[in-house]
KEKE-3310 file (N, C-alpha, C; in steps of 0.2 Angstrom, whole numbers, plus 5000, padded with zeros to 4 digits):
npx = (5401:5404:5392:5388:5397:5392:5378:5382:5389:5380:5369:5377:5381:5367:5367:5377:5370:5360:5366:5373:5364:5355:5366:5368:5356:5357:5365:5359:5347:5350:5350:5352:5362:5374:5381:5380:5385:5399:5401:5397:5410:5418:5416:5412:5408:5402:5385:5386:5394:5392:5382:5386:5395:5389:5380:5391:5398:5385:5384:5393:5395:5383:5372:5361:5352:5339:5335:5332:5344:5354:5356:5359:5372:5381:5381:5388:5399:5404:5408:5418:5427:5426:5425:5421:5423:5430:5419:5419:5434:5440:5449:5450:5451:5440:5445:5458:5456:5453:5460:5471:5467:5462:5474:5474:5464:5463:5474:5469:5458:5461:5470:5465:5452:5457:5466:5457:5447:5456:5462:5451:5444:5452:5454:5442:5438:5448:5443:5430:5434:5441:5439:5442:5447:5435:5426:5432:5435:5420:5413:5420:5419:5407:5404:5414:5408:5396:5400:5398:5410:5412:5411:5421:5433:5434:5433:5448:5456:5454:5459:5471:5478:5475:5477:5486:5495:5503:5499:5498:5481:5474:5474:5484:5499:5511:5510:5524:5529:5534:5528:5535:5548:5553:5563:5559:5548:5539:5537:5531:5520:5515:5512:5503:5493:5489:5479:5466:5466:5466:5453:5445:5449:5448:5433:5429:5433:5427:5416:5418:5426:5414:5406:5413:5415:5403:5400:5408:5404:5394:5400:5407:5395:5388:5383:5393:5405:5400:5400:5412:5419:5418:5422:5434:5444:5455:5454:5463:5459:5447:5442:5448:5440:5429:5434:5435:5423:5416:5422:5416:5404:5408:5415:5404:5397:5407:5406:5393:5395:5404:5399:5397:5407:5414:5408:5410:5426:5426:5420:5425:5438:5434:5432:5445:5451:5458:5465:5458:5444:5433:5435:5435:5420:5415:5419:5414:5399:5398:5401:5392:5397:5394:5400:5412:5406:5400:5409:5416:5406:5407:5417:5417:5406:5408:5420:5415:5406:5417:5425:5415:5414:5425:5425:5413:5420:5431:5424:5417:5429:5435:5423:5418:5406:5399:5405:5403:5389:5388:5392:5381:5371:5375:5376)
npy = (4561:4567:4569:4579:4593:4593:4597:4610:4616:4620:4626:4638:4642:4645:4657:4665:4670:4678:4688:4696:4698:4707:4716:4722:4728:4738:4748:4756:4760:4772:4788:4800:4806:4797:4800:4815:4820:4816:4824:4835:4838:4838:4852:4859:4871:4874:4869:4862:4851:4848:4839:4832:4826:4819:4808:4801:4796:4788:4782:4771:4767:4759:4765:4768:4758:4745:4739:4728:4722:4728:4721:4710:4710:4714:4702:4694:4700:4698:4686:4687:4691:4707:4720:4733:4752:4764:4776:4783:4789:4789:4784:4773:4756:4746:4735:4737:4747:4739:4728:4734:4741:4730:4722:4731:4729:4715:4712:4719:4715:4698:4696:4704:4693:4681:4682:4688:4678:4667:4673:4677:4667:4657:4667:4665:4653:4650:4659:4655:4644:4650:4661:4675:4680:4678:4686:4701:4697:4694:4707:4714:4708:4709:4723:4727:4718:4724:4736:4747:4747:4758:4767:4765:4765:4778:4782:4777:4782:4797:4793:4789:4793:4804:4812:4806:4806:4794:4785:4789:4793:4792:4787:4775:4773:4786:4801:4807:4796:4783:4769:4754:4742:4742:4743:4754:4758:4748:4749:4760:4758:4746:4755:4764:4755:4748:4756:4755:4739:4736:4742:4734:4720:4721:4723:4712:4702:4702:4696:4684:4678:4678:4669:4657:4656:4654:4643:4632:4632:4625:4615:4609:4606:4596:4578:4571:4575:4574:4561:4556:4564:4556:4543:4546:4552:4565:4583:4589:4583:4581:4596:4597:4590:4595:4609:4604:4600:4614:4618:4619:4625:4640:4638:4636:4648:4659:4659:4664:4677:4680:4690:4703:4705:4707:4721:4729:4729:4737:4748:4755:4755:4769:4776:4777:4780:4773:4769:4753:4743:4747:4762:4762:4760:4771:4781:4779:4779:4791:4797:4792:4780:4766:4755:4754:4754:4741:4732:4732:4727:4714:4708:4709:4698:4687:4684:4683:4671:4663:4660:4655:4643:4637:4636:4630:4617:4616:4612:4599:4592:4594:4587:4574:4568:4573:4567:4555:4557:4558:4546:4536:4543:4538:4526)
npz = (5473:5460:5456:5467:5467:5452:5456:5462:5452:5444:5451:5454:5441:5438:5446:5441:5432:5436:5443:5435:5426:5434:5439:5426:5423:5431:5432:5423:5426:5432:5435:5423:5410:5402:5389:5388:5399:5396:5385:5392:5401:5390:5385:5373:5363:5351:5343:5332:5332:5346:5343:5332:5338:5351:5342:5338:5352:5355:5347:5347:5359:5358:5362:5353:5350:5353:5367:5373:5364:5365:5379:5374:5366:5377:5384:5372:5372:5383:5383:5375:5384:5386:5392:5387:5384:5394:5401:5408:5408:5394:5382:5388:5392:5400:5405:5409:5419:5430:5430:5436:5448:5456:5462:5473:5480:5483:5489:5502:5506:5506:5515:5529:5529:5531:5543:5552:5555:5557:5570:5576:5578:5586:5596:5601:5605:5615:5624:5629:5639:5648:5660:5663:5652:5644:5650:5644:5630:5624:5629:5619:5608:5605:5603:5592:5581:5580:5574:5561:5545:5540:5550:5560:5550:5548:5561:5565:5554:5561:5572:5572:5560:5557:5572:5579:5571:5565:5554:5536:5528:5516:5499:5491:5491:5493:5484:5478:5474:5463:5457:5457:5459:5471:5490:5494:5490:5490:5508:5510:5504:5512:5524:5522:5518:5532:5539:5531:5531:5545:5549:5543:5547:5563:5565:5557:5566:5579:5575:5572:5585:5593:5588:5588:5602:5608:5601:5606:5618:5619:5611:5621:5634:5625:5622:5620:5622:5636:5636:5635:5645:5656:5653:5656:5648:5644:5647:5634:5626:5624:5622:5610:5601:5602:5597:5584:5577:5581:5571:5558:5557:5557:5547:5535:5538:5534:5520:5521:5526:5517:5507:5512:5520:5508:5505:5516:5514:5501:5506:5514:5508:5502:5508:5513:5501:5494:5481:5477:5470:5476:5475:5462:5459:5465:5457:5444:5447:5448:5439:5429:5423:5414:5410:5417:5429:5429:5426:5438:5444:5439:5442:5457:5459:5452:5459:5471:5468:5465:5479:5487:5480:5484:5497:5497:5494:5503:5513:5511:5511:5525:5533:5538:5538:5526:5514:5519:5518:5506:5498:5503:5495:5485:5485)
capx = (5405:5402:5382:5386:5397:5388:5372:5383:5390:5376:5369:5383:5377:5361:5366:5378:5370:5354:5367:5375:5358:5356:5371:5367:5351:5356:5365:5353:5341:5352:5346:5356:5363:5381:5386:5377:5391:5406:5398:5400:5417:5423:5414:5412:5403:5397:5380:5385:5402:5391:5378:5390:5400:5384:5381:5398:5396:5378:5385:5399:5391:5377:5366:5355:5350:5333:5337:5333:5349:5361:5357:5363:5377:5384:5383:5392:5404:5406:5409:5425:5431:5427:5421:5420:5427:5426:5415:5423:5442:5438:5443:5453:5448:5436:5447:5464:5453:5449:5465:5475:5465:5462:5478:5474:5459:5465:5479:5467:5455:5463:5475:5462:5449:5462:5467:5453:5444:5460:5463:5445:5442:5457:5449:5433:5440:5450:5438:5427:5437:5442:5433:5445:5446:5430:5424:5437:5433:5414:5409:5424:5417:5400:5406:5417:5403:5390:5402:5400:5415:5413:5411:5428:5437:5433:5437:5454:5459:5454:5464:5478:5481:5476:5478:5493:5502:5506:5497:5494:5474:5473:5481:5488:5506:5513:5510:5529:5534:5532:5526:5542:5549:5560:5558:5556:5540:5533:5536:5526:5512:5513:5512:5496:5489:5486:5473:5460:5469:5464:5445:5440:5453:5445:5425:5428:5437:5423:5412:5420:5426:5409:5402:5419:5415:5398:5400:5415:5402:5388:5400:5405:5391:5387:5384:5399:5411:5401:5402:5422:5424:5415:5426:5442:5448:5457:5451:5465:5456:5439:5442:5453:5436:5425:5434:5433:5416:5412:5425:5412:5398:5410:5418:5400:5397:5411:5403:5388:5396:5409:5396:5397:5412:5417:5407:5414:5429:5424:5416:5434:5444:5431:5434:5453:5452:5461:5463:5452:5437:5428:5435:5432:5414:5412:5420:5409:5391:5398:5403:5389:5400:5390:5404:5417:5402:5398:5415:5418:5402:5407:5423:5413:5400:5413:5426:5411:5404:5423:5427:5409:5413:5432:5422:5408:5425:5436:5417:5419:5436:5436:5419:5419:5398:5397:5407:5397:5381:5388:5393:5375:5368:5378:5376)
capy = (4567:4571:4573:4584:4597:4597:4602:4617:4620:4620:4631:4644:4646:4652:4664:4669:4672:4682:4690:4696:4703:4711:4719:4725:4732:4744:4755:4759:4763:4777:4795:4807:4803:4798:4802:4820:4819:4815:4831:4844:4836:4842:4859:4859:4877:4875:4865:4857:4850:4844:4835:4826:4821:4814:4804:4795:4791:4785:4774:4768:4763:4756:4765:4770:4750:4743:4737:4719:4720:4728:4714:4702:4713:4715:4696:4691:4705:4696:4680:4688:4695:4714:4725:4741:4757:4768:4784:4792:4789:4789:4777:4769:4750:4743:4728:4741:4750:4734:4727:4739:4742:4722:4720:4735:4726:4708:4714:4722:4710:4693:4696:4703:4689:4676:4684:4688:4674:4663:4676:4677:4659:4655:4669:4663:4645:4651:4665:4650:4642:4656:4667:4682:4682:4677:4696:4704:4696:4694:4712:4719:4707:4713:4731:4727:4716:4729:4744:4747:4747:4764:4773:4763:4767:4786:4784:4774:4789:4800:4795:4786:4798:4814:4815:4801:4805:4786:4782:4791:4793:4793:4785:4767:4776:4795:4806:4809:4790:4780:4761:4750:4734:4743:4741:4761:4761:4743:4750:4766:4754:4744:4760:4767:4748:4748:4757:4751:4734:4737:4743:4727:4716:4722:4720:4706:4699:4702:4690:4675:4679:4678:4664:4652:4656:4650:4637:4629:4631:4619:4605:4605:4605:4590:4573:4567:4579:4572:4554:4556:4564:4550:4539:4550:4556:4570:4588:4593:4580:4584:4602:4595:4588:4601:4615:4601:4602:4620:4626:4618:4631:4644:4638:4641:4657:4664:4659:4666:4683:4686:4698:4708:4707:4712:4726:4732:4731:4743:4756:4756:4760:4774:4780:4780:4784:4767:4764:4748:4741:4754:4768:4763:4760:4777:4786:4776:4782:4801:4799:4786:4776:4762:4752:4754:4747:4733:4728:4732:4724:4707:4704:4705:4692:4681:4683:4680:4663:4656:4657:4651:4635:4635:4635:4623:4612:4613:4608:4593:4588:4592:4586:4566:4565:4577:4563:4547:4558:4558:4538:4534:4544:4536:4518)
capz = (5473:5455:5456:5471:5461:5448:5457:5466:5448:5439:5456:5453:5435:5440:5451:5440:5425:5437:5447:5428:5421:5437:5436:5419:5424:5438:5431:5415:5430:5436:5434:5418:5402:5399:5385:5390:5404:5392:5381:5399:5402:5384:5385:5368:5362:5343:5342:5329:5336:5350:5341:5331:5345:5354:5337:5338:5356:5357:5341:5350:5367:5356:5367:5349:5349:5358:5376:5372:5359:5371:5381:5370:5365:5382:5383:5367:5372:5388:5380:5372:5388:5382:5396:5385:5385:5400:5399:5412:5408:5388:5379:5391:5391:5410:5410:5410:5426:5434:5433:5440:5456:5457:5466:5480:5484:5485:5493:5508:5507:5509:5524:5531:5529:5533:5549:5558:5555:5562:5576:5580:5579:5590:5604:5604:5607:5621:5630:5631:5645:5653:5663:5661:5644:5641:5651:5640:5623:5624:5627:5614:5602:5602:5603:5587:5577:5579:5571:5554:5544:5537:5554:5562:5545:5549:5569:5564:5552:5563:5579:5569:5555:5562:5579:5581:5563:5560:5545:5531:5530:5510:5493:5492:5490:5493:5478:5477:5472:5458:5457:5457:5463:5474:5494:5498:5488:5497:5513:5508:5502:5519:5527:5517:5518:5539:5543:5528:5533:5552:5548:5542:5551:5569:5563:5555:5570:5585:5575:5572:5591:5599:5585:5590:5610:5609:5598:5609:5624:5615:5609:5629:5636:5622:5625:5617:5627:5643:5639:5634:5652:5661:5653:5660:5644:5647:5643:5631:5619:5622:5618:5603:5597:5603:5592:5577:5577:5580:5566:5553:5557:5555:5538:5533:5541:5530:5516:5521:5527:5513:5504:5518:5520:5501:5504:5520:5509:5496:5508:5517:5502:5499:5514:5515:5495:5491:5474:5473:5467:5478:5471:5454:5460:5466:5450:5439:5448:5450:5429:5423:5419:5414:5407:5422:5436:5426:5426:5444:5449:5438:5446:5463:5459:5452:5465:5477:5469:5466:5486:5490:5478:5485:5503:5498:5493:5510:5518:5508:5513:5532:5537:5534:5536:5521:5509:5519:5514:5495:5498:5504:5491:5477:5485)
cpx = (5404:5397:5383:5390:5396:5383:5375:5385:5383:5371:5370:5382:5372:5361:5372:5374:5361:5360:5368:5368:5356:5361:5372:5361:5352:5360:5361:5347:5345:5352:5354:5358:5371:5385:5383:5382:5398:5406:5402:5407:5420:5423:5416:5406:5400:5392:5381:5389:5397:5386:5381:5394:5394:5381:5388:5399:5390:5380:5389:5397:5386:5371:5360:5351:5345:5339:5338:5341:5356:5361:5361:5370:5381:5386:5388:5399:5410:5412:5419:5431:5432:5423:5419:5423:5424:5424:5419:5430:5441:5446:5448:5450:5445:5442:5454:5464:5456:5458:5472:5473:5462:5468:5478:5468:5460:5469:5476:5464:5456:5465:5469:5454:5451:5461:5462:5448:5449:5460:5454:5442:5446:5454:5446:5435:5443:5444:5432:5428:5441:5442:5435:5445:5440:5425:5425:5431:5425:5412:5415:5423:5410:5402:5410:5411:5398:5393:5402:5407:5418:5415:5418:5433:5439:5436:5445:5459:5459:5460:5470:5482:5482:5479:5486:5498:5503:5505:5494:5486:5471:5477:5480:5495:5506:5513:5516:5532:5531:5531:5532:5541:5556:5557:5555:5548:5535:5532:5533:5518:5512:5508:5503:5492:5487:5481:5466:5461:5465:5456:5444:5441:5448:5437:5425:5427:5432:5418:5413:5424:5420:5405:5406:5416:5408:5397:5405:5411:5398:5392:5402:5404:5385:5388:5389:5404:5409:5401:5411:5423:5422:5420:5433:5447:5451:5456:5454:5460:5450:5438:5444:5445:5432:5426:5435:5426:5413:5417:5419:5409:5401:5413:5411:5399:5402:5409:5397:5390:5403:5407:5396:5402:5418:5416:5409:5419:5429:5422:5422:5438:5439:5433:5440:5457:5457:5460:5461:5448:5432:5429:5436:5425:5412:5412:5416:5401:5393:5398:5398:5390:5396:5395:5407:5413:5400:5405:5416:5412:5402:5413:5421:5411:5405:5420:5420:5411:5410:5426:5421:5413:5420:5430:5419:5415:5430:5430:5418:5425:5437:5428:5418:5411:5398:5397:5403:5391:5380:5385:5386:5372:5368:5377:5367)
cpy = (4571:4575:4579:4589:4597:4601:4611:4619:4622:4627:4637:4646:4651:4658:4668:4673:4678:4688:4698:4701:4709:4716:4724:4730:4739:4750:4760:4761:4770:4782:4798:4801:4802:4800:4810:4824:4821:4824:4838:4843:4839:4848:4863:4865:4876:4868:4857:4852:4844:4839:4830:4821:4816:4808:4797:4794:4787:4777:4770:4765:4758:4759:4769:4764:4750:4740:4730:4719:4723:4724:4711:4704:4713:4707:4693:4696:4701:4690:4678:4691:4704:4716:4732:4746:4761:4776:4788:4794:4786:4789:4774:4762:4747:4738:4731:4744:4746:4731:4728:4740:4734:4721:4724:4729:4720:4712:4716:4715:4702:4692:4698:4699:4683:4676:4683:4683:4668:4665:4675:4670:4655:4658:4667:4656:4646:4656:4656:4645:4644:4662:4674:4683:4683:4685:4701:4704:4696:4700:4717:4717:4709:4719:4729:4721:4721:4737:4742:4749:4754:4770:4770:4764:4775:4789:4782:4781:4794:4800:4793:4788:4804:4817:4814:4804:4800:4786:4786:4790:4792:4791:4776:4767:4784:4798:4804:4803:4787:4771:4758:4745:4737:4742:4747:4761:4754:4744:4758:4762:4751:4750:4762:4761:4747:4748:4756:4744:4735:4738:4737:4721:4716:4720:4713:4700:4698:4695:4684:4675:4675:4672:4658:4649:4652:4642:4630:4627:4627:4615:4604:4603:4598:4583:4570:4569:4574:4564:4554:4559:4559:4545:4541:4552:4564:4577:4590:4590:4580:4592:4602:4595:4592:4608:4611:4605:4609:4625:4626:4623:4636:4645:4642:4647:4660:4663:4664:4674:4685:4690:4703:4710:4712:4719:4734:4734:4739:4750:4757:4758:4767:4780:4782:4782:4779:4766:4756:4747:4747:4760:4768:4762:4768:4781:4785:4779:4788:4801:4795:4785:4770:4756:4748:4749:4744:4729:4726:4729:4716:4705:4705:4699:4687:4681:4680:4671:4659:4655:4656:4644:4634:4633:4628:4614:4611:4611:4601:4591:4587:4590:4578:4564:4567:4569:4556:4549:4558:4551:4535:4536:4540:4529:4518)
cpz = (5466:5454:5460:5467:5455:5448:5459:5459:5444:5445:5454:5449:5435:5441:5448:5434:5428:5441:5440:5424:5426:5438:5430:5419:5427:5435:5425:5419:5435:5433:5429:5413:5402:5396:5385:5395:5402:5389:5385:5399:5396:5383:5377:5366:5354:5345:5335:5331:5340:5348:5334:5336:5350:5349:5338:5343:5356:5351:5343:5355:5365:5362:5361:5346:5354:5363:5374:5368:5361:5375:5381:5367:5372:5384:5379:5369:5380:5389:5379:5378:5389:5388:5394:5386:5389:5397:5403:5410:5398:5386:5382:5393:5400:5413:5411:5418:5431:5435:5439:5448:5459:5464:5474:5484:5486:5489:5500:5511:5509:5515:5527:5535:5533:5540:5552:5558:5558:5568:5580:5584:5586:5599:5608:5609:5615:5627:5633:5637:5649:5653:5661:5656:5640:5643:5648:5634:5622:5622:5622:5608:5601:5601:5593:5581:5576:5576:5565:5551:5543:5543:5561:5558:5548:5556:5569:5561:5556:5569:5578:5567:5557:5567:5578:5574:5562:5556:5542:5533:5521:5506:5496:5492:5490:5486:5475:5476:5466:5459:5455:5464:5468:5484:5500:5495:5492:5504:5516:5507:5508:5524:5526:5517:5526:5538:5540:5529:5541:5553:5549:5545:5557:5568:5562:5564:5577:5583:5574:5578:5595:5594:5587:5597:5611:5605:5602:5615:5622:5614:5616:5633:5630:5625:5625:5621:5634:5645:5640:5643:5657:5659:5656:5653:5646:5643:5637:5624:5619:5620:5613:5599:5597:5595:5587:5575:5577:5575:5559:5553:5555:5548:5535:5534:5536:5525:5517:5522:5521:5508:5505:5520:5514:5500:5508:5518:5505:5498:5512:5513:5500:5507:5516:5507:5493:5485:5472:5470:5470:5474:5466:5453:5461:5461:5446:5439:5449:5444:5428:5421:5419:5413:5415:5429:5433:5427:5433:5448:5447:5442:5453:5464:5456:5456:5472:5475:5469:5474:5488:5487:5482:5494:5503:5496:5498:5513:5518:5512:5520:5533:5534:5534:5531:5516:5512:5517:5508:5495:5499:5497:5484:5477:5482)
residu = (UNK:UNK:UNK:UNK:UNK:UNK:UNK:UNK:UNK:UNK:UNK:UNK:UNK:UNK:UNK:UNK:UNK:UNK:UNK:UNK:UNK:UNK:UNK:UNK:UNK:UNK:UNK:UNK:UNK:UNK:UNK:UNK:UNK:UNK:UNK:UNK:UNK:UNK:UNK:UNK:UNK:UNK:UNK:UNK:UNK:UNK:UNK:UNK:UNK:UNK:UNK:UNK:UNK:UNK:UNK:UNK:UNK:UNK:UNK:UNK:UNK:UNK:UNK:UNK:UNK:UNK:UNK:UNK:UNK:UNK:UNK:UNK:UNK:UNK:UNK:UNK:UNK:UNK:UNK:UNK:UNK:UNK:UNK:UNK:UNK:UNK:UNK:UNK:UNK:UNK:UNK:UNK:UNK:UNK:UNK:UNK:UNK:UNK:UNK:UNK:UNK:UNK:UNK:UNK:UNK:UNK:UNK:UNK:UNK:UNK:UNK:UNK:UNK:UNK:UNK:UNK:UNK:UNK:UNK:UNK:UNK:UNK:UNK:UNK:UNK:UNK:UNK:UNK:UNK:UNK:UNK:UNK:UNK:UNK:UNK:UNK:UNK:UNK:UNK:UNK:UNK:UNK:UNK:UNK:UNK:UNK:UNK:UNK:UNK:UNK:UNK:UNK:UNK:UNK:UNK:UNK:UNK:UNK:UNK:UNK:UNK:UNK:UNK:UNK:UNK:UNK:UNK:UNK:UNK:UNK:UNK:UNK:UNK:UNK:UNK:UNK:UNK:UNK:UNK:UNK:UNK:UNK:UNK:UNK:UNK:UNK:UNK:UNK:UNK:UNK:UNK:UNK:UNK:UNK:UNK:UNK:UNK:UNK:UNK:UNK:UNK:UNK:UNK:UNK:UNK:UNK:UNK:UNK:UNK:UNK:UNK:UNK:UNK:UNK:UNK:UNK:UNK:UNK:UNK:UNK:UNK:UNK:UNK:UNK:UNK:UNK:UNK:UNK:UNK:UNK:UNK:UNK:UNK:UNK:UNK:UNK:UNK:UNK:UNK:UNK:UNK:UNK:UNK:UNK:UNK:UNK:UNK:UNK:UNK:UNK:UNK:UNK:UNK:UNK:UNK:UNK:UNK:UNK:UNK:UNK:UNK:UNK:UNK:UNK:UNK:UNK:UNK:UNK:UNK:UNK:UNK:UNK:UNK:UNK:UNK:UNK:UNK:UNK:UNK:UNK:UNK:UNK:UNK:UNK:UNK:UNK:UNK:UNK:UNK:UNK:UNK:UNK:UNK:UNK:UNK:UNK:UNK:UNK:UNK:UNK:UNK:UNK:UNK:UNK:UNK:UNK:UNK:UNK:UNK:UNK:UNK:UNK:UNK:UNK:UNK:UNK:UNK:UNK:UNK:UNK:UNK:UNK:UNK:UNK:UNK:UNK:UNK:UNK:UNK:UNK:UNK)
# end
């Protein structure tokens, strides 16, 4: 058990320490200058004014250092927990940004994820042994996997908010309130939470449907289902162990789709203008902000690999070949 995470830690390392430089790359490959940017935004008229003030950003950002030495600077910076001062929202601190909009995002993101990956899973399981459901669920879950999130966010807004009036279309709260522990402004934030809630919830949810449904028909049409019923075991307990077996593939499967999912995230608060992680990604590349998407692109890549290892760690615990393949190992 130990060799085995150690190897996924040591794994995890890698990927974050290539995810991390890449990270660090991408936005120093994006077209204009920042602190040229900072400059328009003051609309500073004397030359001289403005050539001193590009002086005392260029020194402050360290962007008058070799590359190699920003690097290593950005690392040690990391080290200490320092994401830098944003360019666009000057000098207000990355991790002041990042914190702030952390909570919209969790908050959509979790429920979300949870959900529709029990609801879907539950379908599938059921549509698989019955005909009617399964004519239902089948073609609503292909329809609903194959929509992008961006263009169901936009139809949801469209026919929910616009048409219908129910749900706000924009915000994480009304203008006219202030952030408080009271329970008019949480049922304001409910309210503004739905429909980017709904996006991802529905997409998500067709595919761990139609991956459930098939996988439910293959354990029984399995050997094992078909000796248990020659013995005369009784079906509830052969679909008991049928959906053991086929939740496995899917624990992975979310591992393996919640890139995708993060991302559909991000492009869903862009869309319904959610103060998240998106929409400090968007501000960041409209301002080069260099600072701002480095932050917001490291609390992705470290929110990614901590629920892959939190994954590769319920794998472990529900699947018992996993730990007799450690046990062999280790004997």
């Amino acid at each position: 058990m130990r060799q085995y995470f150690g190897r996924k830690l040591f794994i995890y390392g890698l990927t974050f320490v290539a995810a991390v430089t890449v990270n660090w790359v991408i936005p120093r490959f994006m077209p204009g200058d920042p602190v040229a940017s900072m400059l328009a935004r003051a609309r500073v008229s004397q030359p001289e004014a403005v050539e001193a003030m590009r002086a005392y950003y260029t020194n402050l950002f360290g962007f008058d250092e070799p590359i190699w030495q920003q690097y290593l600077n950005f690392w040690a910076a990391l080290f200490r927990g320092d994401f830098g001062l944003s360019i666009y929202v000057f000098p207000t601190p990355v991790a002041d940004l990042i914190l702030g909009a952390v909570p919209y995002t969790l908050g959509l993101m979790i429920p979300a994820v949870l959900l529709s990956y029990w609801v879907g899973n539950r379908f599938g399981a059921f549509a698989a042994r019955r005909k009617l459901l399964d004519n239902t669920v089948l073609p609503v879950g292909y329809v609903l996997t194959a929509t992008p999130y961006m263009w169901l966010a936009v139809l949801l807004a469209w026919g929910l908010g616009v048409v219908a009036g129910w749900f706000p279309v924009a915000g994480g709260y009304s203008f006219s309130l202030t952030p408080s522990w009271s329970w008019t402004f949480f049922q304001d934030l409910l309210h503004h939470w739905a429909l980017p809630f709904l996006s991802l919830f529905l997409v998500a949810l067709g595919g761990w449907a139609i991956g459930m449904r098939n996988m439910i028909i293959y354990e029984l049409e399995s050997d094992y289902s078909t000796y248990l019923a020659a013995l005369g075991a009784p079906a509830r307990l052969i679909r008991r162990y049928a959906y053991r077996n086929a939740i496995l593939p899917q624990i992975t499967g979310l591992a393996l789709q919640l890139g995708v999912l993060v991302a559909g995230a991000l492009v869903t608060e862009i869309v319904f203008s959610y103060p998240g992680i998106g929409s400090l990604i968007l501000k960041a590349i409209q301002n080069q902000d260099f600072f701002l998407l480095q932050g917001s692109f490291m609390f992705i890549v470290i929110g990614v690999l901590v629920a892959n290892f939190i994954i590769d760690i319920v794998y472990v615990l529900i699947d018992p070949r996993t730990r007799t393949g450690m046990a062999g190992a280790q004997a």
